[in-house]
C-alpha positions as CSV (number, residue, x, y, z in Angstrom):
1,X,234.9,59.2,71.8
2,X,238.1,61.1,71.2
3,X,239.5,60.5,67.5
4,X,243.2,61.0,66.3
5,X,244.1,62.0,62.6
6,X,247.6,62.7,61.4
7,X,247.4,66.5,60.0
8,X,250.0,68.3,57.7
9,X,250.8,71.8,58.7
10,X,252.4,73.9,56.2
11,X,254.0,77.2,57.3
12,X,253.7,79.8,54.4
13,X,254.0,83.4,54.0
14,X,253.7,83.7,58.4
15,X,251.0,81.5,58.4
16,X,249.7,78.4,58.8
17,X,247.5,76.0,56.8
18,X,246.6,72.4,57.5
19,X,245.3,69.2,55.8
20,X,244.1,66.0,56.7
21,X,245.9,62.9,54.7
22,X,242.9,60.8,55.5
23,X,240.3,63.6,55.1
24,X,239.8,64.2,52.2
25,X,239.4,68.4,51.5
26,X,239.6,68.9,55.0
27,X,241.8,71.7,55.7
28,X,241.9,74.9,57.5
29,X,244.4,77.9,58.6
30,X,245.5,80.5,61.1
31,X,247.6,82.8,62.1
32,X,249.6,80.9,65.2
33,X,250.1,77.2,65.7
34,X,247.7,77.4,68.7
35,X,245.1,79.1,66.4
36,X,245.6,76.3,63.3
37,X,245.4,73.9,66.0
38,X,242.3,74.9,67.1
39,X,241.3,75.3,63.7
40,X,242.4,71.9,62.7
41,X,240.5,70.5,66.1
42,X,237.2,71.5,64.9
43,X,237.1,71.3,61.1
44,X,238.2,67.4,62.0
45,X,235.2,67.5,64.2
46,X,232.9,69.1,61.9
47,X,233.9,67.0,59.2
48,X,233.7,63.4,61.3
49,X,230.3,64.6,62.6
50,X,229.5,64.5,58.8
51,X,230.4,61.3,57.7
52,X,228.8,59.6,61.0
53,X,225.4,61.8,60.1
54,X,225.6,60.6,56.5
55,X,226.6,57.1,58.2
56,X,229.4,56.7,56.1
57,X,232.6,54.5,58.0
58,X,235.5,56.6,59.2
59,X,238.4,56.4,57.3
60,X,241.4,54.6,58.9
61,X,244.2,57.0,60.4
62,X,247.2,57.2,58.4
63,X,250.2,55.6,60.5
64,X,252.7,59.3,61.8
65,X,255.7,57.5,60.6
66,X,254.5,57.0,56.7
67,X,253.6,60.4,55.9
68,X,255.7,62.7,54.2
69,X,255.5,66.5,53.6
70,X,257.9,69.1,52.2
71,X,259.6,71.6,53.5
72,X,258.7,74.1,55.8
73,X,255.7,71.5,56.8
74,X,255.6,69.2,59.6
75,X,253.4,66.4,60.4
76,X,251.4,65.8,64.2
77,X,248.6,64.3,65.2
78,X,245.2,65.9,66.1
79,X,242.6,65.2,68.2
80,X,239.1,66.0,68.9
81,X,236.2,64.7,70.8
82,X,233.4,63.6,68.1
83,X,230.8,63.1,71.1
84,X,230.7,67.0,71.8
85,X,230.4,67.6,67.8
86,X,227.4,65.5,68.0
87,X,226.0,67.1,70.9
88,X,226.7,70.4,69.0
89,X,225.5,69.5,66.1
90,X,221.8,70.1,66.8
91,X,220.2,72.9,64.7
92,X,219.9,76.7,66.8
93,X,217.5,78.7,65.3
94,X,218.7,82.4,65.1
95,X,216.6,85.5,64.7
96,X,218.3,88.3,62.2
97,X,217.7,91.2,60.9
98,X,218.4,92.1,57.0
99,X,217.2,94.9,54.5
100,X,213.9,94.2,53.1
101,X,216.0,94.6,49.6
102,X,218.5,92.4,50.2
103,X,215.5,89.5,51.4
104,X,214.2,90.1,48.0
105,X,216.8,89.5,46.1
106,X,218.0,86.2,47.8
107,X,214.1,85.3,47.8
108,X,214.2,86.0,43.9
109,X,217.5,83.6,43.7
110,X,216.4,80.7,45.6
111,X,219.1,81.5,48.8
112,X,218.6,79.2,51.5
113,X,219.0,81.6,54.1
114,X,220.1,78.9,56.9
115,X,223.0,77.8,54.6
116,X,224.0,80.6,53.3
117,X,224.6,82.0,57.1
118,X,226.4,78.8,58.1
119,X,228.7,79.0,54.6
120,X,229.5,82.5,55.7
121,X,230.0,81.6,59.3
122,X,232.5,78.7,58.3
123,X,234.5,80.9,56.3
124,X,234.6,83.7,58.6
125,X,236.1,81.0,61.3
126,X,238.8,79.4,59.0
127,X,236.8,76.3,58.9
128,X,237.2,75.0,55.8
129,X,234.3,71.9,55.3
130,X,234.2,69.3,52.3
């Protein structure tokens, strides 16, 4: 099922960052348009694939022609297909290898080790989730 939200992208100091109107604290960056594109085409995805997990309703797209932004922004439409976010969203299990002092530690904090690698992971790829 392919989905189509309005997105905000904001140039600023030779980058660009995007939001969603209708998602809220979805947003993400890059360096290019193509990369905040691509950026904005999967933290959509991973952000739908929540809401339908949590089996929440989708929020209704914003109409192109009602939203406004500022200068140096523009407004266009993205797309992504939520059918291969599902597919994808299966858990992986990954082997790693850390230093026994640092296992430890997170052991003595209570670190979910499986989160913390995915917060990390989302970061590191400009995806910004809610």
């Amino acid at each position: 099922m392919l989905l189509v939200y309005p997105a905000i992208f904001h140039k600023e100091d030779g980058a660009f960052w995007v939001e969603f109107p209708d998602l809220d604290g979805c947003h993400t960056y890059g360096e290019t348009i193509p990369e905040t594109m691509k950026c904005a085409q999967e933290a959509m995805g991973l952000y739908l694939n929540e809401l339908l997990e949590a089996k929440t309703s989708l929020p209704k797209p914003s109409d192109l022609s009602e939203i406004q932004c500022g200068e140096n922004s523009f407004v266009n439409l993205v797309s992504c297909d939520i059918d291969a976010y599902i597919q994808s969203s299966k858990a992986i299990k990954k082997t790693l290898t850390i230093p026994g002092w640092l296992n430890e530690l997170a052991i003595q904090n209570n670190i979910n080790f499986s989160r913390a690698l995915q917060e990390v992971l989302l970061e590191r790829l400009h995806i910004v989730n809610k």
